[in-house]
N, CA, C and O atoms as a MOPAC input file, in Angstrom:
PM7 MOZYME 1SCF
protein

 N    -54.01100 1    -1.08200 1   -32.25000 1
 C    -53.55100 1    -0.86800 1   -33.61100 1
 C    -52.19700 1    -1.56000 1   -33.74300 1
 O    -51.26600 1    -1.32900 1   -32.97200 1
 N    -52.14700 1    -2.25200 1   -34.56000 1
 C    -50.80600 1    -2.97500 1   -34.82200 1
 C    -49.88500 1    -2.79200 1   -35.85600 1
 O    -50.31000 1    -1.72900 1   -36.30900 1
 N    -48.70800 1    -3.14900 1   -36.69900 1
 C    -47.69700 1    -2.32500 1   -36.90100 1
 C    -48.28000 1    -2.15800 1   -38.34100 1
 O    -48.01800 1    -1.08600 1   -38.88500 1
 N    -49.05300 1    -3.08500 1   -39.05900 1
 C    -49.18600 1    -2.96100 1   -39.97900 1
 C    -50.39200 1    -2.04300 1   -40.53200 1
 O    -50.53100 1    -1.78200 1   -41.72700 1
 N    -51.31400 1    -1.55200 1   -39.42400 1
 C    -52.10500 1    -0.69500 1   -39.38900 1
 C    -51.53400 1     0.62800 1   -38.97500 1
 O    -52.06200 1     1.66100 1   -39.38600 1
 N    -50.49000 1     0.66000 1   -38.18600 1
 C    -50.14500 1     2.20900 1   -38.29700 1
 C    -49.58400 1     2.43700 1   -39.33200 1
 O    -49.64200 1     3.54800 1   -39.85900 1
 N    -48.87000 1     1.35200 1   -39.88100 1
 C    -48.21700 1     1.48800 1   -41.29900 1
 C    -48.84500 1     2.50800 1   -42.73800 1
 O    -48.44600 1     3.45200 1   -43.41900 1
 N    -49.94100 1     1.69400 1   -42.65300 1
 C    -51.21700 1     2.02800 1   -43.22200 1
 C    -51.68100 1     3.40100 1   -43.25600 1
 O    -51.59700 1     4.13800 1   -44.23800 1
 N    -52.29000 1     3.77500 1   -41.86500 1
 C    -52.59900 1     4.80900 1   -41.66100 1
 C    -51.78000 1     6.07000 1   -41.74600 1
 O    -52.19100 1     7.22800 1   -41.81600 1
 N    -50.63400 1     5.65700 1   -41.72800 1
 C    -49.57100 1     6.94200 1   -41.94200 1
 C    -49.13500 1     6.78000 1   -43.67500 1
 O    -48.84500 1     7.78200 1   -44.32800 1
 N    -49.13700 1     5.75700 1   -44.12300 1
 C    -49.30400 1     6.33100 1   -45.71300 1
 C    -50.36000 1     6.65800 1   -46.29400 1
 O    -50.17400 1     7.50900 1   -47.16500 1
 N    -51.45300 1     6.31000 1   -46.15900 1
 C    -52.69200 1     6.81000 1   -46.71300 1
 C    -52.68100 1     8.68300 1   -45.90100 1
 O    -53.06200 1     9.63900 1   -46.57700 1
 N    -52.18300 1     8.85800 1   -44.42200 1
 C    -52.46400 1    10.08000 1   -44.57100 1
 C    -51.36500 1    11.16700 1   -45.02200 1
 O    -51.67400 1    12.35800 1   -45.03100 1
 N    -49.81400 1    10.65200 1   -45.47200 1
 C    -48.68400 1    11.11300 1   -46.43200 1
 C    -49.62600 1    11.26800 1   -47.49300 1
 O    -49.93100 1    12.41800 1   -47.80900 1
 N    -50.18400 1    10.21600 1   -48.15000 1
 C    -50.74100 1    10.45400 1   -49.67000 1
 C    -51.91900 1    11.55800 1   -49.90000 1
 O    -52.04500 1    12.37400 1   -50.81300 1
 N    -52.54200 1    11.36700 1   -49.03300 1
 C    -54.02300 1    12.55200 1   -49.07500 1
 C    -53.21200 1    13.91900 1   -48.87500 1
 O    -53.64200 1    14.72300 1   -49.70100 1
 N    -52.06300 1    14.56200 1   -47.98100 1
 C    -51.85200 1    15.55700 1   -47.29600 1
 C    -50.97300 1    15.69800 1   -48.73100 1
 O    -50.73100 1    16.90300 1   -48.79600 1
 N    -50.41000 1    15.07500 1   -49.85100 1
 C    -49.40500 1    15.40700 1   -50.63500 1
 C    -50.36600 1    15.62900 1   -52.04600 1
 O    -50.20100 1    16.46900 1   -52.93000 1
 N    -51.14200 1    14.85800 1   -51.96700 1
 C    -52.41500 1    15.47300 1   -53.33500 1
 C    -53.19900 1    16.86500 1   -52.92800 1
 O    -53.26700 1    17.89900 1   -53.59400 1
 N    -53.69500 1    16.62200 1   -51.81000 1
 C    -54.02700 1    17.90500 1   -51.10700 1
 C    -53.18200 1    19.02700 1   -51.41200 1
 O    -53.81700 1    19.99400 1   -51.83200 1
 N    -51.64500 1    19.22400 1   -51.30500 1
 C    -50.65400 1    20.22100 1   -51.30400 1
 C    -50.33000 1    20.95000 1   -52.99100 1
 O    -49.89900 1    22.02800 1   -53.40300 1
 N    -50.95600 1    19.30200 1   -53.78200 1
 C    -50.84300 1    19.72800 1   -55.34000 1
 C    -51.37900 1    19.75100 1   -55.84900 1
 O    -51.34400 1    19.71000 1   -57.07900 1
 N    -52.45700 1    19.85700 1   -54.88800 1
 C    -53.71600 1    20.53300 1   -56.14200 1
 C    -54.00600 1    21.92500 1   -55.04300 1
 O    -54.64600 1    22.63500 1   -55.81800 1
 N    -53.92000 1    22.76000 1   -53.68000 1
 C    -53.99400 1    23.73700 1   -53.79700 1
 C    -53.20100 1    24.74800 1   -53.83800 1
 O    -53.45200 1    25.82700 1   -53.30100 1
 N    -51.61400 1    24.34200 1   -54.82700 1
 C    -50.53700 1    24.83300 1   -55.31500 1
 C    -50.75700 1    24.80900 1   -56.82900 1
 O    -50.50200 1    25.75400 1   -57.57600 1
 N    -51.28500 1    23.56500 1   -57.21800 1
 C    -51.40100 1    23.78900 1   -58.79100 1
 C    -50.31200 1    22.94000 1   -59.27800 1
 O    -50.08200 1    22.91400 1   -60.48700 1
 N    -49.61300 1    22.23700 1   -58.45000 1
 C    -48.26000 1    21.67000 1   -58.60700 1
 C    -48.25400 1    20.14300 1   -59.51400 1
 O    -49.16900 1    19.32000 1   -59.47800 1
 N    -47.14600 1    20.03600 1   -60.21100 1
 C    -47.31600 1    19.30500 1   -60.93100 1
 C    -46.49100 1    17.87800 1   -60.09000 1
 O    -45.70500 1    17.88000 1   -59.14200 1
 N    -47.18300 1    16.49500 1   -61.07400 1
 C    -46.18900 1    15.36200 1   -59.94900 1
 C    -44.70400 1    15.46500 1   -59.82100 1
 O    -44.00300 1    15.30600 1   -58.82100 1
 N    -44.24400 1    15.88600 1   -61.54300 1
 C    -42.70900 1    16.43300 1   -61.40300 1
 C    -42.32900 1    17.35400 1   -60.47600 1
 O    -41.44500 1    16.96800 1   -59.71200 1
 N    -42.87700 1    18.82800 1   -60.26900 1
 C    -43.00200 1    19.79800 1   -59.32700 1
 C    -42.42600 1    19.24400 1   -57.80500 1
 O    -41.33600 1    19.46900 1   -57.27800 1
 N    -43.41900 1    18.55000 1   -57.37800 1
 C    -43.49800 1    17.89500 1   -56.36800 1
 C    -42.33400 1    17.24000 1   -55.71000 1
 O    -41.77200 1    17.47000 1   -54.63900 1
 N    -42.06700 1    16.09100 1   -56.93400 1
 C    -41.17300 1    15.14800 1   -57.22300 1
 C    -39.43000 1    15.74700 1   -56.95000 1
 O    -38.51900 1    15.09900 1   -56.43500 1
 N    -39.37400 1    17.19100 1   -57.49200 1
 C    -38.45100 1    17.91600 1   -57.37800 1
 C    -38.03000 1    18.45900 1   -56.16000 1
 O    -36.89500 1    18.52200 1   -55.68700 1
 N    -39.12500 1    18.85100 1   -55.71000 1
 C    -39.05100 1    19.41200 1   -54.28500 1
 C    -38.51300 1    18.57100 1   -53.17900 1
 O    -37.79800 1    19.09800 1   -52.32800 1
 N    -38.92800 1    16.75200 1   -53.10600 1
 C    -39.29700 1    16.05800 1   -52.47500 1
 C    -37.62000 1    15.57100 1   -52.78300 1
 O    -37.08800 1    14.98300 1   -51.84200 1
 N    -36.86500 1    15.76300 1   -53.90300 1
 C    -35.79500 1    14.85100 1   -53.97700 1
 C    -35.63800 1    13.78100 1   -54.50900 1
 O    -34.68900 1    13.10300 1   -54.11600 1
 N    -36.42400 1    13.30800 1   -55.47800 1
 C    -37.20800 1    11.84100 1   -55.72400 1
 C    -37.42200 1    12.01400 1   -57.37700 1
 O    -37.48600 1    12.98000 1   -58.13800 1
 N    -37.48700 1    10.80400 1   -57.49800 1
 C    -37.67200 1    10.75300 1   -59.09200 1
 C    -39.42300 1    10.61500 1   -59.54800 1
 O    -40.11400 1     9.88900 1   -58.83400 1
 N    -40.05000 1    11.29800 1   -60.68900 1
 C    -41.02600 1    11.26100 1   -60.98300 1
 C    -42.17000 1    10.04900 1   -60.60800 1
 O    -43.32500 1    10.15000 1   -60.19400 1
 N    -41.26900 1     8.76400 1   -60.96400 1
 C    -41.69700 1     7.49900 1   -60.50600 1
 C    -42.01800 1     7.25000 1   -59.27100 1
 O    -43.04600 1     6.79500 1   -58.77000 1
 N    -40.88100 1     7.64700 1   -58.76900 1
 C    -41.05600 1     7.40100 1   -57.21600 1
 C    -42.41600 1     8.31000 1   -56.26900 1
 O    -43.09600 1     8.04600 1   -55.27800 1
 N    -42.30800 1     9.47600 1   -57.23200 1
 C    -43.38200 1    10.26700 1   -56.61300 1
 C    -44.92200 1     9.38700 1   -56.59700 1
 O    -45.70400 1     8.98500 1   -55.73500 1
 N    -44.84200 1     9.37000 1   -57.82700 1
 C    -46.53700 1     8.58900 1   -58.83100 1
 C    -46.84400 1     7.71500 1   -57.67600 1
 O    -47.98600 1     7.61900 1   -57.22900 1
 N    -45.71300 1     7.00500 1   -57.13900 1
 C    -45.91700 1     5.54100 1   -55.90500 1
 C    -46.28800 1     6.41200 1   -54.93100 1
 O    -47.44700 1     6.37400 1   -54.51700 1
 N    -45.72700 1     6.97100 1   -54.61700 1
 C    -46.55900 1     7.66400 1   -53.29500 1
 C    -48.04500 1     8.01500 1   -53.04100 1
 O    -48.81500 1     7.91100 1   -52.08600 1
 N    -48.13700 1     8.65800 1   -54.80500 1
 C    -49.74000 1     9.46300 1   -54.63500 1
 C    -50.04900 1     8.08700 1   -55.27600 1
 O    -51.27300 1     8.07900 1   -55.14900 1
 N    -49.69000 1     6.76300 1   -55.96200 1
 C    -50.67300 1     5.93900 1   -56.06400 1
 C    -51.12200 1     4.96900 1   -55.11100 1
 O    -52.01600 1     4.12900 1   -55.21900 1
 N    -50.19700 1     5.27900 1   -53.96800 1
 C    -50.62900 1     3.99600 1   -52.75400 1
 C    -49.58500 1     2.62100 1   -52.85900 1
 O    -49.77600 1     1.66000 1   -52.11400 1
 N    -48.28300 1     2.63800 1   -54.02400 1
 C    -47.70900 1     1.61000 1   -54.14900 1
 C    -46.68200 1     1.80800 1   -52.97900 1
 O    -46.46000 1     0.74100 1   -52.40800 1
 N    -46.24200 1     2.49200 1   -52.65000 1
 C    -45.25500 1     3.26200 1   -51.77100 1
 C    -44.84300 1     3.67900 1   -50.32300 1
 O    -43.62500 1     3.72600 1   -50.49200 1
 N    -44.94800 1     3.86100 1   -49.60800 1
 C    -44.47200 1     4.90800 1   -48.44600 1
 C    -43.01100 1     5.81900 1   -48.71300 1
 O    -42.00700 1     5.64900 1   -49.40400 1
 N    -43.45700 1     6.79600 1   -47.83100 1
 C    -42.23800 1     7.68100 1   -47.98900 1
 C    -41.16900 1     6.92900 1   -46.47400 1
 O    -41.49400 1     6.40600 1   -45.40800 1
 N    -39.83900 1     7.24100 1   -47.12900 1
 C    -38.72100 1     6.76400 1   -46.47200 1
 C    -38.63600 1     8.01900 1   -45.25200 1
 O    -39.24600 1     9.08800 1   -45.23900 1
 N    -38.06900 1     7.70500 1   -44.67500 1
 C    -37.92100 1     8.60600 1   -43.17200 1
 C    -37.21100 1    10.07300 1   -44.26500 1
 O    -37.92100 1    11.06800 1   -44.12400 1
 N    -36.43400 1    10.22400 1   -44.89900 1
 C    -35.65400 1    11.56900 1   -45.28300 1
 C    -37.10800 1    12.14500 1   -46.05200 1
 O    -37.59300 1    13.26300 1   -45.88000 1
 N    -37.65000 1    11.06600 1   -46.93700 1
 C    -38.68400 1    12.11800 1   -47.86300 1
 C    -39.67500 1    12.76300 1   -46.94100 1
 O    -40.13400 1    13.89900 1   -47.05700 1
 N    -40.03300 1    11.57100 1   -45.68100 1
 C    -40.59800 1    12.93000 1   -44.65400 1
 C    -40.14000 1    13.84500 1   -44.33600 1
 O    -40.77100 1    14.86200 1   -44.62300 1
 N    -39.05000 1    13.98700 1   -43.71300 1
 C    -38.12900 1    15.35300 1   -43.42900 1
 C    -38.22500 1    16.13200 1   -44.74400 1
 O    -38.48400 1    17.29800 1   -44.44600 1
 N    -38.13900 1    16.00300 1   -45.92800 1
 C    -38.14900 1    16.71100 1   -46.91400 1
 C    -39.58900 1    16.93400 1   -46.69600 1
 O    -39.59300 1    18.16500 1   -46.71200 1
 N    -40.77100 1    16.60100 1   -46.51100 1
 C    -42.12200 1    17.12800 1   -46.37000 1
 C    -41.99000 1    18.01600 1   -45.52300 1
 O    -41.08100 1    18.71600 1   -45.96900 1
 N    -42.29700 1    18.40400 1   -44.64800 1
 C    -41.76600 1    18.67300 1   -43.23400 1
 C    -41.21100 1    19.88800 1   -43.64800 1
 O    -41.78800 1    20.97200 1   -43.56500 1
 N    -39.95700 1    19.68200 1   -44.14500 1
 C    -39.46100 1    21.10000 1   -44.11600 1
 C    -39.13700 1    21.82400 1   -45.35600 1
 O    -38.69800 1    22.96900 1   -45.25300 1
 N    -39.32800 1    21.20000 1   -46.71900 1
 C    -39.36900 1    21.87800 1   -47.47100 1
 C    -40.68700 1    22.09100 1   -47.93800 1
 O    -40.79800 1    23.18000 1   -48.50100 1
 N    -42.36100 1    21.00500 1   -47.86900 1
 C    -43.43300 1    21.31200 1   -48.78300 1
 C    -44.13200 1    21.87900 1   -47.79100 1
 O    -44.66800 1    22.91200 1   -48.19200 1
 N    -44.42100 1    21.57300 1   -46.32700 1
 C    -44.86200 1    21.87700 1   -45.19900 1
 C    -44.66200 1    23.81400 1   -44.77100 1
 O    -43.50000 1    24.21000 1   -44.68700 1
 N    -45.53200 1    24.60100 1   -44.59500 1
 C    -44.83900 1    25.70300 1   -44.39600 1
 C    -45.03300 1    25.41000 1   -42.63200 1
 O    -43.92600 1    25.71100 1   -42.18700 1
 N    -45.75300 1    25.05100 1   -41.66800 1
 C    -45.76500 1    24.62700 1   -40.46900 1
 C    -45.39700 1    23.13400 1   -40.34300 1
 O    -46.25500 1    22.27500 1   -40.54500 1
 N    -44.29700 1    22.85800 1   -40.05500 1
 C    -44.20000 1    21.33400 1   -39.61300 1
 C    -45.12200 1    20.22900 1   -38.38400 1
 O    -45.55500 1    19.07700 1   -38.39400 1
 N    -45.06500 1    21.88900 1   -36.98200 1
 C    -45.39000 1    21.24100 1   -36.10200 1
 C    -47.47500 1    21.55500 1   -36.40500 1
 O    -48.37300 1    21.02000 1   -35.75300 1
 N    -47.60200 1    22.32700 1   -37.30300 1
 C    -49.32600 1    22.24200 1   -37.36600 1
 C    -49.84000 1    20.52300 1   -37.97300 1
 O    -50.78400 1    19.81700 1   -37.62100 1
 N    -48.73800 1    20.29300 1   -39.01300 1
 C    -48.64700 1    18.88100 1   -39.69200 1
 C    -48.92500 1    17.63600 1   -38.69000 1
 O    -49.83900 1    16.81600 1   -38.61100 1
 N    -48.08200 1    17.79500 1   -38.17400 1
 C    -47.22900 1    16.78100 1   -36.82500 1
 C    -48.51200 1    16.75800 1   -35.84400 1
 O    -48.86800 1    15.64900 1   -35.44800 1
 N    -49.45300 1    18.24400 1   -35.29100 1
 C    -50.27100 1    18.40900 1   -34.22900 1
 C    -51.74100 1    17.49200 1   -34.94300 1
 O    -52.56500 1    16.87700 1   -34.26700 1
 N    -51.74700 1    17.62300 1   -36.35800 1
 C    -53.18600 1    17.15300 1   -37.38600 1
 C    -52.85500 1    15.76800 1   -37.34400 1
 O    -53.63000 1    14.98500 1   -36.79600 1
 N    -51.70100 1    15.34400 1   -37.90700 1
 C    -51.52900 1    14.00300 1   -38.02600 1
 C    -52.02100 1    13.19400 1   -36.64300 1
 O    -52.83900 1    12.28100 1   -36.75600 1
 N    -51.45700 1    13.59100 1   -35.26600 1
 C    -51.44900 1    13.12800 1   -34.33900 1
 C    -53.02600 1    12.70400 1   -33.91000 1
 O    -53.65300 1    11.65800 1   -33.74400 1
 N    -53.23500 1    13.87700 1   -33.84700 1
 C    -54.77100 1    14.11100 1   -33.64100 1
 C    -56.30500 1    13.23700 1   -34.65100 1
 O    -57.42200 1    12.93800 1   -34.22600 1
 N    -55.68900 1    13.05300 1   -36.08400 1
 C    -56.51000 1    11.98500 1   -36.58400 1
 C    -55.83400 1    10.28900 1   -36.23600 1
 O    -56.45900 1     9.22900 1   -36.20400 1
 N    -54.57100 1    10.49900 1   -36.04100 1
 C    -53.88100 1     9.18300 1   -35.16800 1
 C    -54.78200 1     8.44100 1   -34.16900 1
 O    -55.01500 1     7.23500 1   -34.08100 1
 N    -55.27800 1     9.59400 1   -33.35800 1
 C    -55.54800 1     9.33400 1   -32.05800 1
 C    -57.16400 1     9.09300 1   -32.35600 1
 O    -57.80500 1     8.38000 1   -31.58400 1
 N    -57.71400 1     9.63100 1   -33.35300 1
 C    -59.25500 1     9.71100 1   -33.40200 1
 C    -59.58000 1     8.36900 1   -33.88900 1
 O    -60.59800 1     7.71900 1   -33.65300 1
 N    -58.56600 1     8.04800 1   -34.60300 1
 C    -58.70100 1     6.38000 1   -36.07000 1
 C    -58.64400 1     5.34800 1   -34.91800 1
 O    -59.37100 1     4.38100 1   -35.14300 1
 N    -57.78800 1     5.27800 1   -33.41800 1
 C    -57.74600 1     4.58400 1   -32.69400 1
 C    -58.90600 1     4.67200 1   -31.77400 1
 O    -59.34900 1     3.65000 1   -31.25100 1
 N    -59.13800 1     5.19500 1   -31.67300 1
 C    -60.71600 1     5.72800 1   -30.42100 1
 C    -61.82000 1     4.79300 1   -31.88900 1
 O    -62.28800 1     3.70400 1   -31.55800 1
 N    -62.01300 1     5.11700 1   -32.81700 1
 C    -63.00800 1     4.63900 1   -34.01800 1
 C    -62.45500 1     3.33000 1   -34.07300 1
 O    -63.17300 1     2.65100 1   -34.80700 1
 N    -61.56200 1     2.71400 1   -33.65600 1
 C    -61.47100 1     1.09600 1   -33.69300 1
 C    -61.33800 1     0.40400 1   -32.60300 1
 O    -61.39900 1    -0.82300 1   -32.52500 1
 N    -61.12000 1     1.30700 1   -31.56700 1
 C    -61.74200 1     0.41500 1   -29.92100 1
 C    -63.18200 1     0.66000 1   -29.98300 1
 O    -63.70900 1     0.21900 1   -28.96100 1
 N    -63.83200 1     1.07000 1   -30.60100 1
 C    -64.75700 1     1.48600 1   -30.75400 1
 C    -66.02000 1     0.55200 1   -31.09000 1
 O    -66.99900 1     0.23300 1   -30.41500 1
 N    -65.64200 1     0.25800 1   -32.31300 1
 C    -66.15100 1    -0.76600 1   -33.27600 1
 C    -66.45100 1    -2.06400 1   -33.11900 1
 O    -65.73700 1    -3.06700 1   -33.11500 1
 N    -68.19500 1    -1.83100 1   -32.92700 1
 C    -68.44300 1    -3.46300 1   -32.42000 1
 C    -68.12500 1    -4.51100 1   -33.46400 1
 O    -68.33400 1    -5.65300 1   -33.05400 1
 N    -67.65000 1    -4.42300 1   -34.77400 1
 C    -67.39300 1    -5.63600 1   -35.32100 1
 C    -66.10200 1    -5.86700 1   -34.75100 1
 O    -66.01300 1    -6.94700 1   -34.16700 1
 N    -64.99700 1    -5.09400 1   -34.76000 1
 C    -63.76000 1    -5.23500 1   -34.69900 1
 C    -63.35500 1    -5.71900 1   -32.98500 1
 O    -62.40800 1    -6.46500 1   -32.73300 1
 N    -64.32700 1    -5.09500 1   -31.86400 1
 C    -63.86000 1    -5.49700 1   -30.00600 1
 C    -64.20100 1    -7.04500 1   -29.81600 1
 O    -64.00800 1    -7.59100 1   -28.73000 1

């Protein structure tokens, strides 16, 4: 996996884990946006894929939207590790 694929893979799974959080909160993008420290705009980029979050807006995930950080950290890792096993994997891609 190379830099621009972990790149990848860690914003697409910021974006799913942050729509995920606001829709089973009910939370609005402002909501969110507030929590996160960030301006409405800036949020929209995140959940639209234009974006990544900067190293602080993770820490702001983490420890303010996150109620377990390290359950976050143990899931993330763990589909990390599965996305890499599924592309050594892959006879188009070896």
């Amino acid at each position: 996996m190379n830099q621009n694929e972990i790149e990848l893979f860690v914003k697409n799974y910021i974006r799913a884990y942050l729509l995920q959080i606001r829709e089973q909160n009910k939370f609005s993008q402002e909501k969110v946006a507030n929590l996160l420290d960030t301006s409405r705009r800036g949020y929209v980029k995140l959940e639209s894929d234009e974006s990544c979050c900067d190293a602080v807006t993770l820490i702001l995930i983490l420890f303010v939207v996150e109620k377990d950080p390290r359950e976050f950290i143990s899931k993330m890792r763990e589909e990390f590790f599965c996305t890499i096993e599924e592309i050594a994997t892959d006879p188009i891609l070896v």
